[in-house]
PDBQT receptor file of N, H, CA, C and O in Angstrom, charges set to zero:
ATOM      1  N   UNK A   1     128.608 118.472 122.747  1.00  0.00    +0.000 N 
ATOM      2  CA  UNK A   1     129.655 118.689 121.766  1.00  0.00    +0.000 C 
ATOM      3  C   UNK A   1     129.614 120.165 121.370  1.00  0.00    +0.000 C 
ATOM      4  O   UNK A   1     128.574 120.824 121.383  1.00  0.00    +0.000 OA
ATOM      5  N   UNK A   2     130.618 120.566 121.073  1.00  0.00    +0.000 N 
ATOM      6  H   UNK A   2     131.463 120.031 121.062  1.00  0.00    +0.000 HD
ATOM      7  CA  UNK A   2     130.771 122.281 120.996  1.00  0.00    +0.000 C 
ATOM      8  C   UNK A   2     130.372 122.289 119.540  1.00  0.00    +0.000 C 
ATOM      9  O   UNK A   2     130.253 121.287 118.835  1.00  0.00    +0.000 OA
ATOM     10  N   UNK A   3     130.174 123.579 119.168  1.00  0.00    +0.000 N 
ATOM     11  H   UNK A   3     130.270 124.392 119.741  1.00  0.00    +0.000 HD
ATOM     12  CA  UNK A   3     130.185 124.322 117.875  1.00  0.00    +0.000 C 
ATOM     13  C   UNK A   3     131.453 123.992 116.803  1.00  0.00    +0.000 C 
ATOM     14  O   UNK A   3     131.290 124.036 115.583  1.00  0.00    +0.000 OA
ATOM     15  N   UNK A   4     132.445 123.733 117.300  1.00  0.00    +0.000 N 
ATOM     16  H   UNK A   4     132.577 123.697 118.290  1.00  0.00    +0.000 HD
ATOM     17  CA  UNK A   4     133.569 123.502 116.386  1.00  0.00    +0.000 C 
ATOM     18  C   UNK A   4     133.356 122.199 116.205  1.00  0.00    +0.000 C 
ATOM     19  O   UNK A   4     133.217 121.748 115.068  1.00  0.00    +0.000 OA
ATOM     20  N   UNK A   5     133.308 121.519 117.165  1.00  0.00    +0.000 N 
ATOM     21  H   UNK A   5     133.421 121.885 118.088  1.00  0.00    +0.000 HD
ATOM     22  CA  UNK A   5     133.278 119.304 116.878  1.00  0.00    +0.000 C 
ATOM     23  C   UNK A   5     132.080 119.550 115.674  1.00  0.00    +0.000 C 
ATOM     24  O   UNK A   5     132.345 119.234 114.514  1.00  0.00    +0.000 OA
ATOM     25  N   UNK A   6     131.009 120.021 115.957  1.00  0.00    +0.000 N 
ATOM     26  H   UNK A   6     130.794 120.278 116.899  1.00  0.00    +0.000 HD
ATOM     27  CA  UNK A   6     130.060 119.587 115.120  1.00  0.00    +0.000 C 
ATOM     28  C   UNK A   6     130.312 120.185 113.353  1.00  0.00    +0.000 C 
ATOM     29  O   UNK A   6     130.428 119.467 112.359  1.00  0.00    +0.000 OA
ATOM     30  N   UNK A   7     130.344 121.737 113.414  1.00  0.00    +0.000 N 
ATOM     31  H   UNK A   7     130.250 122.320 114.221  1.00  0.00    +0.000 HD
ATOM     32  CA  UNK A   7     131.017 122.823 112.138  1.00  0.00    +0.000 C 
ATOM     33  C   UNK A   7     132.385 121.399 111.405  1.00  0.00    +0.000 C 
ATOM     34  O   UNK A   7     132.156 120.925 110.293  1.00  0.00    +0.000 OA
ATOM     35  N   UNK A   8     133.451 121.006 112.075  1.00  0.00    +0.000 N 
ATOM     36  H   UNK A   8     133.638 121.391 112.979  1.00  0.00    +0.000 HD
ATOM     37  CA  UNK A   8     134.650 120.059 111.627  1.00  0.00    +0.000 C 
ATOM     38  C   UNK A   8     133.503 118.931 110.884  1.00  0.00    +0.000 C 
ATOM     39  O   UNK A   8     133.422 118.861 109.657  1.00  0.00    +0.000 OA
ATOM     40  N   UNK A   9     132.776 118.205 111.659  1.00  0.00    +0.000 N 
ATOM     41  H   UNK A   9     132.841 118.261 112.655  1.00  0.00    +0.000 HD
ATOM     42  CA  UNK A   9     131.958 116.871 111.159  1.00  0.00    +0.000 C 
ATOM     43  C   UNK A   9     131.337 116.795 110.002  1.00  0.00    +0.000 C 
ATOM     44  O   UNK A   9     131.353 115.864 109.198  1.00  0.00    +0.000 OA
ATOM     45  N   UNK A  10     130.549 118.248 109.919  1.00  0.00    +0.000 N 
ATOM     46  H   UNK A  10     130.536 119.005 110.572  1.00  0.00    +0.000 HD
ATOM     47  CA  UNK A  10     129.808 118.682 108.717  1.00  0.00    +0.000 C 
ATOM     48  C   UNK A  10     130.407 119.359 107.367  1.00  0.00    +0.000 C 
ATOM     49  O   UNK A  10     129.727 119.794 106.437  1.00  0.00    +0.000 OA
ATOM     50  N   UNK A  11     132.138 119.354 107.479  1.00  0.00    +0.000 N 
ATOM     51  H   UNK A  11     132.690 119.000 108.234  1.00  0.00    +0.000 HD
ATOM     52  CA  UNK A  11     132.995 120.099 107.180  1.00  0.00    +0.000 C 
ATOM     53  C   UNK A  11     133.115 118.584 106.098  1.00  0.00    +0.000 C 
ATOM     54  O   UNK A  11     132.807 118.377 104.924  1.00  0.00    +0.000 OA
ATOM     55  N   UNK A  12     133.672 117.796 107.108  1.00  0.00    +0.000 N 
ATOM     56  H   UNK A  12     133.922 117.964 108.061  1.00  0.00    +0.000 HD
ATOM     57  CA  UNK A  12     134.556 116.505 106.456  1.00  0.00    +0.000 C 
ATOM     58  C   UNK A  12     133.234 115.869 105.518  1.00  0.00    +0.000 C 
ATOM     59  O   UNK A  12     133.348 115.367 104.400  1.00  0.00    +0.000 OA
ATOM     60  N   UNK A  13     131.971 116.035 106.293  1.00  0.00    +0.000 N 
ATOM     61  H   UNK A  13     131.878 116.442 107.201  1.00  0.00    +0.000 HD
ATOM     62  CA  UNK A  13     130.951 114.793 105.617  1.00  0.00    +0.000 C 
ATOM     63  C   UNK A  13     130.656 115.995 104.013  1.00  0.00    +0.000 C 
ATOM     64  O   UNK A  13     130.026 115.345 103.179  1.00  0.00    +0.000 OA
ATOM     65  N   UNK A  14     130.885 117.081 103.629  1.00  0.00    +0.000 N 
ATOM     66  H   UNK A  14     131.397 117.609 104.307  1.00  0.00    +0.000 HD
ATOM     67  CA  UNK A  14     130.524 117.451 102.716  1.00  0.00    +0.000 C 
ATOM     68  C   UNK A  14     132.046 117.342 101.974  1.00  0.00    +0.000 C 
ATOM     69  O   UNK A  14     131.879 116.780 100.891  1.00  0.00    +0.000 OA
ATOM     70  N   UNK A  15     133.225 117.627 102.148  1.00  0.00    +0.000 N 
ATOM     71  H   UNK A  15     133.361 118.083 103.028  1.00  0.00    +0.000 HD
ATOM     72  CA  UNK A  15     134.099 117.429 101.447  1.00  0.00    +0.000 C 
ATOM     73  C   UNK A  15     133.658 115.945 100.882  1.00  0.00    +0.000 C 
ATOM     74  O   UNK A  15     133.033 115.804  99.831  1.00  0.00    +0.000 OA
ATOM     75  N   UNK A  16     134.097 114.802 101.777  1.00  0.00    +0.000 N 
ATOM     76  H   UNK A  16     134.604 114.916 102.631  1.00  0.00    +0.000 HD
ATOM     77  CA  UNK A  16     133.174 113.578 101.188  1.00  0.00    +0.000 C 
ATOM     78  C   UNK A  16     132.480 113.203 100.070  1.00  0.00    +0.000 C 
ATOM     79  O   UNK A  16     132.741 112.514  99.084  1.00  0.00    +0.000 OA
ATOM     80  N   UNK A  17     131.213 114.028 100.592  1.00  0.00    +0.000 N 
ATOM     81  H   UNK A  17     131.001 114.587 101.393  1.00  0.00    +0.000 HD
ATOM     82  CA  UNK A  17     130.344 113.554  99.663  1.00  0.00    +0.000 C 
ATOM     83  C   UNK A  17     130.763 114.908  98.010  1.00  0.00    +0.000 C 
ATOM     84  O   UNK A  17     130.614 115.013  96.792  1.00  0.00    +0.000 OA
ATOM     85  N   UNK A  18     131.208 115.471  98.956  1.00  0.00    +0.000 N 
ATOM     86  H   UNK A  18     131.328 115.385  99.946  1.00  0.00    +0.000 HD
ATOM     87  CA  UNK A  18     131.774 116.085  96.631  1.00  0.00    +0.000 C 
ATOM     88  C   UNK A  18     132.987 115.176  96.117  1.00  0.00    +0.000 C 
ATOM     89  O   UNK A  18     133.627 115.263  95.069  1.00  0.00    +0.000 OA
ATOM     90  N   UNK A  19     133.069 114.545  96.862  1.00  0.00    +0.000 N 
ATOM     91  H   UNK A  19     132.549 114.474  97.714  1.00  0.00    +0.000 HD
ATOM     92  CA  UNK A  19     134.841 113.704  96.288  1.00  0.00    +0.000 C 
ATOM     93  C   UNK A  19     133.752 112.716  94.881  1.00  0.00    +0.000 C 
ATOM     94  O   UNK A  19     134.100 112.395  93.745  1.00  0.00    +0.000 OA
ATOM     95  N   UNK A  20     132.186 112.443  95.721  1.00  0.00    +0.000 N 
ATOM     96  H   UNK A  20     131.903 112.704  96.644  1.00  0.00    +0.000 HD
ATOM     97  CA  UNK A  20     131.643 111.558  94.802  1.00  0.00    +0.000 C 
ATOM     98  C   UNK A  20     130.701 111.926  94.013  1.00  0.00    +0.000 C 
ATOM     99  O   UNK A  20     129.975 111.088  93.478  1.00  0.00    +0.000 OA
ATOM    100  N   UNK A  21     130.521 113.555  93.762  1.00  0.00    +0.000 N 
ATOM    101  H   UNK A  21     131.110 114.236  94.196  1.00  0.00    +0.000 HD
ATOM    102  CA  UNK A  21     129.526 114.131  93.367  1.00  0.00    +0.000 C 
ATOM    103  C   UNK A  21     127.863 114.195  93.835  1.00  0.00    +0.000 C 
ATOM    104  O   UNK A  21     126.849 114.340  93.153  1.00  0.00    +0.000 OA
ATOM    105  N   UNK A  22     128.080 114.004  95.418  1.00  0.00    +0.000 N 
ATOM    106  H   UNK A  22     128.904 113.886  95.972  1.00  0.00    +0.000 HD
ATOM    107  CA  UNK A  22     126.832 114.528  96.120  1.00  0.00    +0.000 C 
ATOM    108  C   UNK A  22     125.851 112.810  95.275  1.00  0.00    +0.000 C 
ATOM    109  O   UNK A  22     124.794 112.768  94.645  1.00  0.00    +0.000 OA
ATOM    110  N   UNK A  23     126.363 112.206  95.485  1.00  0.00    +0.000 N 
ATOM    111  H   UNK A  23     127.222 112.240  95.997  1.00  0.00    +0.000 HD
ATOM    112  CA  UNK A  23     125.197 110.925  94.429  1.00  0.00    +0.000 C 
ATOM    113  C   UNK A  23     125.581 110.186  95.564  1.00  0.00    +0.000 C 
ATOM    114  O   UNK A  23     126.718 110.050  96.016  1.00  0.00    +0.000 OA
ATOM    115  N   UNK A  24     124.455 109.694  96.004  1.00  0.00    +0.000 N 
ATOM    116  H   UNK A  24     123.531 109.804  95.637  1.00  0.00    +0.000 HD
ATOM    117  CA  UNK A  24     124.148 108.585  97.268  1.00  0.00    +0.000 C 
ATOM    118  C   UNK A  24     124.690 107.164  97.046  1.00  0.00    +0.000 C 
ATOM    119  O   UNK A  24     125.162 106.406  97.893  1.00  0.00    +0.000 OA
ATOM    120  N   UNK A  25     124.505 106.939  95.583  1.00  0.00    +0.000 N 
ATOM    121  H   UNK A  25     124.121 107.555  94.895  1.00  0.00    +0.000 HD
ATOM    122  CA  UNK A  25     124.650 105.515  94.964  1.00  0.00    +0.000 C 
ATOM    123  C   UNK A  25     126.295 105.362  94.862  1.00  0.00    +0.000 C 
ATOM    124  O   UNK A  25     126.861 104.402  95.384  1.00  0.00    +0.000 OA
ATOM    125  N   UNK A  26     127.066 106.470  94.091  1.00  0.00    +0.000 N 
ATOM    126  H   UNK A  26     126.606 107.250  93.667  1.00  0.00    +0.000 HD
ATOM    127  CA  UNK A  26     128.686 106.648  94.959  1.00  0.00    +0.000 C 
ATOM    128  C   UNK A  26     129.197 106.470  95.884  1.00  0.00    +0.000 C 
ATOM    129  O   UNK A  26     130.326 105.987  95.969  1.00  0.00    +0.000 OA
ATOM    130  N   UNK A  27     128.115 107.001  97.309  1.00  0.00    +0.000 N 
ATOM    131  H   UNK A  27     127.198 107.394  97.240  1.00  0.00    +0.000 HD
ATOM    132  CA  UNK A  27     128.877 107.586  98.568  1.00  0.00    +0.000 C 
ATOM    133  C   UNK A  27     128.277 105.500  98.933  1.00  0.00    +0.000 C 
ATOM    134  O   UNK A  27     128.813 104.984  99.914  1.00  0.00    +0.000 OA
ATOM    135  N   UNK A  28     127.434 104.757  98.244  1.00  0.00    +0.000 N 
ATOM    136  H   UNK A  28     126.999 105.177  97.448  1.00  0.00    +0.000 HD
ATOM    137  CA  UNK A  28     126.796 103.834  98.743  1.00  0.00    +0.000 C 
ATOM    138  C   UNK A  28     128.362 103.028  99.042  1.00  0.00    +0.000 C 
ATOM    139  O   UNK A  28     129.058 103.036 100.057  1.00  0.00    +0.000 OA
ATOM    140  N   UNK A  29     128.530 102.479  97.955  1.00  0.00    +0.000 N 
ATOM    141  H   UNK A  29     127.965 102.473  97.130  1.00  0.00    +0.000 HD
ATOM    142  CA  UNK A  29     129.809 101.558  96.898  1.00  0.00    +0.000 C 
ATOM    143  C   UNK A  29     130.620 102.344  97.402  1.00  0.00    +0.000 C 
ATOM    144  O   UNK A  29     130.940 101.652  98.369  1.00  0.00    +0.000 OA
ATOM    145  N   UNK A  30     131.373 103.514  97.532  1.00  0.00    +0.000 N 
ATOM    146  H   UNK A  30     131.114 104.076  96.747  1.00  0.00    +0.000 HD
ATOM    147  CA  UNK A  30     132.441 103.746  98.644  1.00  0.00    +0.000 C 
ATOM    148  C   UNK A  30     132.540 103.211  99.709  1.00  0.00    +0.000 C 
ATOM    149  O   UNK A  30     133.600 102.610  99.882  1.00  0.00    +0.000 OA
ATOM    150  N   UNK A  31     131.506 103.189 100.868  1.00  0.00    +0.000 N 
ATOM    151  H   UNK A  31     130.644 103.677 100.727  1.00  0.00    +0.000 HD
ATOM    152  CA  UNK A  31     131.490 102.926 102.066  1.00  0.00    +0.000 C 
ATOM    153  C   UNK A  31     131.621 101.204 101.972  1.00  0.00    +0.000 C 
ATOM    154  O   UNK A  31     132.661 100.731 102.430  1.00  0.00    +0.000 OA
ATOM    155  N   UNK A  32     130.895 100.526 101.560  1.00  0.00    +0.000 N 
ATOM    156  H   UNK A  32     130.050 100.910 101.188  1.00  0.00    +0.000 HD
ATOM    157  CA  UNK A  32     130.504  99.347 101.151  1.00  0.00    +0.000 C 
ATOM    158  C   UNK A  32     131.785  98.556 100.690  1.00  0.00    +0.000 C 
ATOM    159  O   UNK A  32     131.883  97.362 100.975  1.00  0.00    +0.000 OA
ATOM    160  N   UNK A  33     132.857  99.266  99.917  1.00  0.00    +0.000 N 
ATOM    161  H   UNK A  33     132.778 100.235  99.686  1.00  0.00    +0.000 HD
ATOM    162  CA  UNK A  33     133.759  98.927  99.833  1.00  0.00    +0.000 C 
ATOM    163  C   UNK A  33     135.093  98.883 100.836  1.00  0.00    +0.000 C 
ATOM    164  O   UNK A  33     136.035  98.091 100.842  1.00  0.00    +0.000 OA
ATOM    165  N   UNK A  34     134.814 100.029 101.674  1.00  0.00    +0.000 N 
ATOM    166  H   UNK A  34     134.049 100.673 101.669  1.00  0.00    +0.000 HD
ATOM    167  CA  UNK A  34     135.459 100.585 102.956  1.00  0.00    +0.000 C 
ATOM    168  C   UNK A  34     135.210  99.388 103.838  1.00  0.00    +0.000 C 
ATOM    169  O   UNK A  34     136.106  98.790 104.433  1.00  0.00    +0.000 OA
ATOM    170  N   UNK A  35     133.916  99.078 103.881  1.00  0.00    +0.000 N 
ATOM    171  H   UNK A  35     133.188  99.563 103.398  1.00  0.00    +0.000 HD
ATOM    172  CA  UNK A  35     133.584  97.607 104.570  1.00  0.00    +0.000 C 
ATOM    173  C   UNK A  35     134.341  96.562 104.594  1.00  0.00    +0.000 C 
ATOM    174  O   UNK A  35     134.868  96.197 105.644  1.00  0.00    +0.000 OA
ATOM    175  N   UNK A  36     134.485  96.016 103.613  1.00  0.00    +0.000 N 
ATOM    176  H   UNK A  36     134.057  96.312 102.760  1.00  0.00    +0.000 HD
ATOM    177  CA  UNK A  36     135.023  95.040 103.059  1.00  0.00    +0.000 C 
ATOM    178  C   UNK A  36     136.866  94.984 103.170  1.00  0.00    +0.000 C 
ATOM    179  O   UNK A  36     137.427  93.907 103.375  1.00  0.00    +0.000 OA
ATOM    180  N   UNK A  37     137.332  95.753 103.073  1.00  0.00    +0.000 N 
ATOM    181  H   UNK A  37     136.876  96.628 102.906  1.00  0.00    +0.000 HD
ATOM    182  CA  UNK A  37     138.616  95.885 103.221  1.00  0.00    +0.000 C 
ATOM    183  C   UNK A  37     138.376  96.116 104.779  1.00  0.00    +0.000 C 
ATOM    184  O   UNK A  37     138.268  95.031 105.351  1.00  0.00    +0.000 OA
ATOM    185  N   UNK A  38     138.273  97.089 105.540  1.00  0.00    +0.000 N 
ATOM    186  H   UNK A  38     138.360  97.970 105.075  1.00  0.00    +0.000 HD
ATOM    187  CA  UNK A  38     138.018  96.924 107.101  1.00  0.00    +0.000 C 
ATOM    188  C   UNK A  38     137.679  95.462 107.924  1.00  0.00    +0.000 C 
ATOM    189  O   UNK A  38     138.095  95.083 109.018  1.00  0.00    +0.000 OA
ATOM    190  N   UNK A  39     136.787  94.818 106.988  1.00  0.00    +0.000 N 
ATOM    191  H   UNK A  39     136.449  95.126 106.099  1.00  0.00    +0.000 HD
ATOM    192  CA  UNK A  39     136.516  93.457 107.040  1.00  0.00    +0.000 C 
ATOM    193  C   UNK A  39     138.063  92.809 107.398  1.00  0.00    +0.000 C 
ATOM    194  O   UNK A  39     138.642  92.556 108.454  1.00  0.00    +0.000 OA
ATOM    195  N   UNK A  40     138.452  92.664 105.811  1.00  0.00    +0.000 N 
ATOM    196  H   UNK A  40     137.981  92.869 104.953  1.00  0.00    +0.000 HD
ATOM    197  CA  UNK A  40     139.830  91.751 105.303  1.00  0.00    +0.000 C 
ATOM    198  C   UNK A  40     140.713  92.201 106.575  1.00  0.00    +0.000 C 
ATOM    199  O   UNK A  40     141.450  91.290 106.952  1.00  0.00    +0.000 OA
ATOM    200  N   UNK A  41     140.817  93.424 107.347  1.00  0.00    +0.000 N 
ATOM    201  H   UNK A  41     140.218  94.164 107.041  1.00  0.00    +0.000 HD
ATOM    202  CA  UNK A  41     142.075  93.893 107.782  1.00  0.00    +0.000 C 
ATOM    203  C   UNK A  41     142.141  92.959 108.812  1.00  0.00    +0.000 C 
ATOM    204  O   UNK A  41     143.200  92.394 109.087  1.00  0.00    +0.000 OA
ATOM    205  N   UNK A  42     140.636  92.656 109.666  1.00  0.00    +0.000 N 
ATOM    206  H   UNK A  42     139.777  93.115 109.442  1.00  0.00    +0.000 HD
ATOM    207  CA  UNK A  42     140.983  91.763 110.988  1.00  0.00    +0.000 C 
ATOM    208  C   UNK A  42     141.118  93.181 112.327  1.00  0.00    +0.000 C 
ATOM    209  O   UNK A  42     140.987  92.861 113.508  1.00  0.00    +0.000 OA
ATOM    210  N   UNK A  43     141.291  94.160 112.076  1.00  0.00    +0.000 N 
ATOM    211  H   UNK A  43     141.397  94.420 111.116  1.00  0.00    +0.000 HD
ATOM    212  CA  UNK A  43     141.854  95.124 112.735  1.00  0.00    +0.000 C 
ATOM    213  C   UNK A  43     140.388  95.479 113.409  1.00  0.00    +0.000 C 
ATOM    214  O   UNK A  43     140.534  95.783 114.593  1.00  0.00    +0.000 OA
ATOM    215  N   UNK A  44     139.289  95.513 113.058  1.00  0.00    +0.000 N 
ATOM    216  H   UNK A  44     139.170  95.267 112.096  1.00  0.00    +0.000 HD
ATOM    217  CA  UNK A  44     137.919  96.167 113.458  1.00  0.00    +0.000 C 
ATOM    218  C   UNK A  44     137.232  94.754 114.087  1.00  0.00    +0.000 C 
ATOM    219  O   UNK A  44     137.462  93.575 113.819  1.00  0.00    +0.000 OA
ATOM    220  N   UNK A  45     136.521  95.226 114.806  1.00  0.00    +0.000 N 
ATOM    221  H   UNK A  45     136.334  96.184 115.024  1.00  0.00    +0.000 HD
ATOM    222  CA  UNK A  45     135.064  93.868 115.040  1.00  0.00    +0.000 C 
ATOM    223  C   UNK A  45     133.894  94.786 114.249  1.00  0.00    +0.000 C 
ATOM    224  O   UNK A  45     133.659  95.989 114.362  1.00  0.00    +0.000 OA
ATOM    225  N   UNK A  46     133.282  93.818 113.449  1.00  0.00    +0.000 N 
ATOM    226  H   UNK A  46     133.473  92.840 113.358  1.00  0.00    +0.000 HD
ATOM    227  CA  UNK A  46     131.405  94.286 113.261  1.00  0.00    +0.000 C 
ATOM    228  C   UNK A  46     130.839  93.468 113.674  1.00  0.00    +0.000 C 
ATOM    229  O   UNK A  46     131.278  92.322 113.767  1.00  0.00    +0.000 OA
ATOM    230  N   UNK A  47     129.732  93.830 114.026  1.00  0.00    +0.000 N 
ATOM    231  H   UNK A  47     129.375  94.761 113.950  1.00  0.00    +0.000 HD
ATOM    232  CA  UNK A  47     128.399  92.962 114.426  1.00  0.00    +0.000 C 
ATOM    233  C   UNK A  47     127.303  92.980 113.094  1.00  0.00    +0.000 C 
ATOM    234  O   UNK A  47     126.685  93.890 112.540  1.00  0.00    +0.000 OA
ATOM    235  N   UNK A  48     127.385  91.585 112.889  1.00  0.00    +0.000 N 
ATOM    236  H   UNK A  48     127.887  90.847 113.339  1.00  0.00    +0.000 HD
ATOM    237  CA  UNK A  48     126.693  91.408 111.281  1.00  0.00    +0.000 C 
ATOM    238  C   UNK A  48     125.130  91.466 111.984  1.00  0.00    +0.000 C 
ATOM    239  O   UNK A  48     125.022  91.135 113.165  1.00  0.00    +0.000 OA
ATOM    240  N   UNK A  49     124.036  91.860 111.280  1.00  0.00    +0.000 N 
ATOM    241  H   UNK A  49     124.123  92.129 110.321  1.00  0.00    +0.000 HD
ATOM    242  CA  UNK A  49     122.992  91.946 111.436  1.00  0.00    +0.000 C 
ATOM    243  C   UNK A  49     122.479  90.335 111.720  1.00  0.00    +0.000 C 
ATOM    244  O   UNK A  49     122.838  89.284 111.188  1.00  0.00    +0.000 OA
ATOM    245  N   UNK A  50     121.356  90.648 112.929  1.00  0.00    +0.000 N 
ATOM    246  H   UNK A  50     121.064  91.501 113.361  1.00  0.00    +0.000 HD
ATOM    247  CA  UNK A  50     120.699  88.775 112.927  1.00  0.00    +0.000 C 
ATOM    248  C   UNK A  50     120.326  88.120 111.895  1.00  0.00    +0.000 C 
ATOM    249  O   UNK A  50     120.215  89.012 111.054  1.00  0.00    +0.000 OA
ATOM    250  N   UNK A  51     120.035  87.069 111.354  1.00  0.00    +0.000 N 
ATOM    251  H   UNK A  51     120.125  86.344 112.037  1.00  0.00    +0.000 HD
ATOM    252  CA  UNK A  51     119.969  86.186 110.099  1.00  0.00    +0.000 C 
ATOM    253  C   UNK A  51     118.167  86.247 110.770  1.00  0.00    +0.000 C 
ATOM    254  O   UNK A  51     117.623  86.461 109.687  1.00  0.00    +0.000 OA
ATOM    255  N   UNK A  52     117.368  86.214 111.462  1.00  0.00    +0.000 N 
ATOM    256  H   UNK A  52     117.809  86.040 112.343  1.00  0.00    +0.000 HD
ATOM    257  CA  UNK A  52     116.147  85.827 111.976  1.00  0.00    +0.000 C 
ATOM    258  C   UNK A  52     115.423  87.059 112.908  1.00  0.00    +0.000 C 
ATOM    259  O   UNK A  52     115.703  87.659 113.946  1.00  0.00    +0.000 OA
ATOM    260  N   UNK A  53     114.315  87.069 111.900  1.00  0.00    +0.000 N 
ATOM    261  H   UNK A  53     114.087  86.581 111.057  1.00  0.00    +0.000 HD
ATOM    262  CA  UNK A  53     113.246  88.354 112.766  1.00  0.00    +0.000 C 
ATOM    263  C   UNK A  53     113.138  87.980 114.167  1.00  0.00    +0.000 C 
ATOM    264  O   UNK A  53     112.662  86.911 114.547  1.00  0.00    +0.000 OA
ATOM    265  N   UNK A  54     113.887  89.479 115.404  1.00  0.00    +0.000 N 
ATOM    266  H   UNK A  54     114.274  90.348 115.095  1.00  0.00    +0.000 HD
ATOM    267  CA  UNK A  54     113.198  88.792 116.490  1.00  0.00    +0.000 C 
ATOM    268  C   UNK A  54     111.701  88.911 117.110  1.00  0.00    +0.000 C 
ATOM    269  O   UNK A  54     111.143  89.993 117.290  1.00  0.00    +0.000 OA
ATOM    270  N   UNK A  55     110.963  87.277 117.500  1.00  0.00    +0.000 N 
ATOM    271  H   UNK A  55     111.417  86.398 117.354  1.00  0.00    +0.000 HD
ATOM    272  CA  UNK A  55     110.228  87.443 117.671  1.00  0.00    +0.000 C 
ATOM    273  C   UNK A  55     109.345  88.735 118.646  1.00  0.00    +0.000 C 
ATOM    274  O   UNK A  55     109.992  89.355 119.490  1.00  0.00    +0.000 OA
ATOM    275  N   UNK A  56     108.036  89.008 118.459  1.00  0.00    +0.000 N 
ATOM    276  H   UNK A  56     107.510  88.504 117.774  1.00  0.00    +0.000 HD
ATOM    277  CA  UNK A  56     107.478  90.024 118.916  1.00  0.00    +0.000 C 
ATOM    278  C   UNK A  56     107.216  88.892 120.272  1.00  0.00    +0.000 C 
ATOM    279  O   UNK A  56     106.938  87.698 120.381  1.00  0.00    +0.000 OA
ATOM    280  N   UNK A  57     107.499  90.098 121.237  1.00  0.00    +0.000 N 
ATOM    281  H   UNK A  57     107.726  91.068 121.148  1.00  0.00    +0.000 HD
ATOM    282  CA  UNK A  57     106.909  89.895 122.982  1.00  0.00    +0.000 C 
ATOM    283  C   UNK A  57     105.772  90.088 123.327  1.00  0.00    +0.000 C 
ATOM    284  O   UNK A  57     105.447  91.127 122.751  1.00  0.00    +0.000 OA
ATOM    285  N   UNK A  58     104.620  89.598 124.149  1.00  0.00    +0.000 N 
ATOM    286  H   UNK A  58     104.884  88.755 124.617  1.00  0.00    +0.000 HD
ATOM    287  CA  UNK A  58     103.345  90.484 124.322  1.00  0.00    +0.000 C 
ATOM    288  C   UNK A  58     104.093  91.584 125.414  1.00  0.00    +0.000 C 
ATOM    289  O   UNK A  58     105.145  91.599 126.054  1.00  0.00    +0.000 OA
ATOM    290  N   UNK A  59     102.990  92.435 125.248  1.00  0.00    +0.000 N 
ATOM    291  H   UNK A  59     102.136  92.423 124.729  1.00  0.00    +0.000 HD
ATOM    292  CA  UNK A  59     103.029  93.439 125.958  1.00  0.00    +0.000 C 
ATOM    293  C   UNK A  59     102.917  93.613 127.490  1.00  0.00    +0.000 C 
ATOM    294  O   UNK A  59     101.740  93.483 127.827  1.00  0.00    +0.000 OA
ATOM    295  N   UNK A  60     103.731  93.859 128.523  1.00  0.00    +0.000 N 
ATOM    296  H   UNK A  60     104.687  93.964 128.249  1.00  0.00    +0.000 HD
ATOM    297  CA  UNK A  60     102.765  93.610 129.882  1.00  0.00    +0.000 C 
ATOM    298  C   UNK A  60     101.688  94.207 130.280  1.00  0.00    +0.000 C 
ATOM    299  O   UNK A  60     100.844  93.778 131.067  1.00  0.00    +0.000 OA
ATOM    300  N   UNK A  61     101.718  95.196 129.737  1.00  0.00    +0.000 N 
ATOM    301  H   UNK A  61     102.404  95.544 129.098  1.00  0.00    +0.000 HD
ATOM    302  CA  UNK A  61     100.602  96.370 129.545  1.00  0.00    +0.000 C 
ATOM    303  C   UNK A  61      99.242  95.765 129.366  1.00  0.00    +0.000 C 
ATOM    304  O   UNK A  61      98.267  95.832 130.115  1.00  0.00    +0.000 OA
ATOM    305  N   UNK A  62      99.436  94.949 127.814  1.00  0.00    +0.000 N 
ATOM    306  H   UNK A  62     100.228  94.894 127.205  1.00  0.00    +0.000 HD
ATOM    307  CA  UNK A  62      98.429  93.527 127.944  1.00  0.00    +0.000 C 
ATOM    308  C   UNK A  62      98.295  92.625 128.191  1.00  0.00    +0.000 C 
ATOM    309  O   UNK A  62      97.294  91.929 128.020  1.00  0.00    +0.000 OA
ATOM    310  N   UNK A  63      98.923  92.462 128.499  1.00  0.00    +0.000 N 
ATOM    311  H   UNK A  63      99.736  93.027 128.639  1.00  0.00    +0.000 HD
ATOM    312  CA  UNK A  63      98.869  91.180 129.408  1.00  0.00    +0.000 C 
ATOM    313  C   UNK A  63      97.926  91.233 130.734  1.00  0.00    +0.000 C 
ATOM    314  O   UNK A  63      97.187  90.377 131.222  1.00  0.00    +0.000 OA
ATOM    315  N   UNK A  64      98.318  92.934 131.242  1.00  0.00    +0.000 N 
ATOM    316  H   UNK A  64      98.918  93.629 130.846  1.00  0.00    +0.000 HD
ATOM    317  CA  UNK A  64      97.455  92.987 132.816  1.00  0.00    +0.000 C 
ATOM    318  C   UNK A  64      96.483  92.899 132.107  1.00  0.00    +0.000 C 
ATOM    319  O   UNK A  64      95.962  91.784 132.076  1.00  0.00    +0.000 OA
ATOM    320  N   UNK A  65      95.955  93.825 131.403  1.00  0.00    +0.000 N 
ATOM    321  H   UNK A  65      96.379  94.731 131.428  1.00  0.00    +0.000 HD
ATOM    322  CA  UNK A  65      94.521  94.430 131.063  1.00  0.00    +0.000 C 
ATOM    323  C   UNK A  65      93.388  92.708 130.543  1.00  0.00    +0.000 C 
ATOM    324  O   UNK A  65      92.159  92.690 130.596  1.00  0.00    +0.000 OA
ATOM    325  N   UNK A  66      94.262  91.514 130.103  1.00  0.00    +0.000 N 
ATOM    326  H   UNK A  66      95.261  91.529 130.060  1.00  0.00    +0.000 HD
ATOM    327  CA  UNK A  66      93.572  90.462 130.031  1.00  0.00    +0.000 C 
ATOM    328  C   UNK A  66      93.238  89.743 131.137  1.00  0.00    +0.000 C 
ATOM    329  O   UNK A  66      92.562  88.720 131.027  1.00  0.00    +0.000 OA
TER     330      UNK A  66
């Protein structure tokens, strides 16, 4: 990515975050809300996080070494 794509990205993400006064807990509940209507629209797919830890694999690594 060139010098300008990236300079534009860092351009928009700070306009942004002063729209909410640089406070994380703002920029949180913005987005979060952005969600939710993006949700309602039907227009996007998300992939909701798994409901269940996935289980750990052994290792083959150990597996040889046993």
């Amino acid at each position: 990515m060139a010098n300008y794509e990236l300079d534009e990205i860092c351009r928009i993400r700070r306009k942004i975050s002063a729209r909410f006064d640089h406070d994380v807990g703002k920029l949180i509940v913005h987005y979060q809300v952005l969600e939710r209507e993006y949700r309602k629209s039907g227009k996007y797919k998300f992939v909701d996080p798994p409901t269940e830890k996935p289980k750990a694999e052994k290792s083959k690594n150990k597996e040889a070494a046993d």
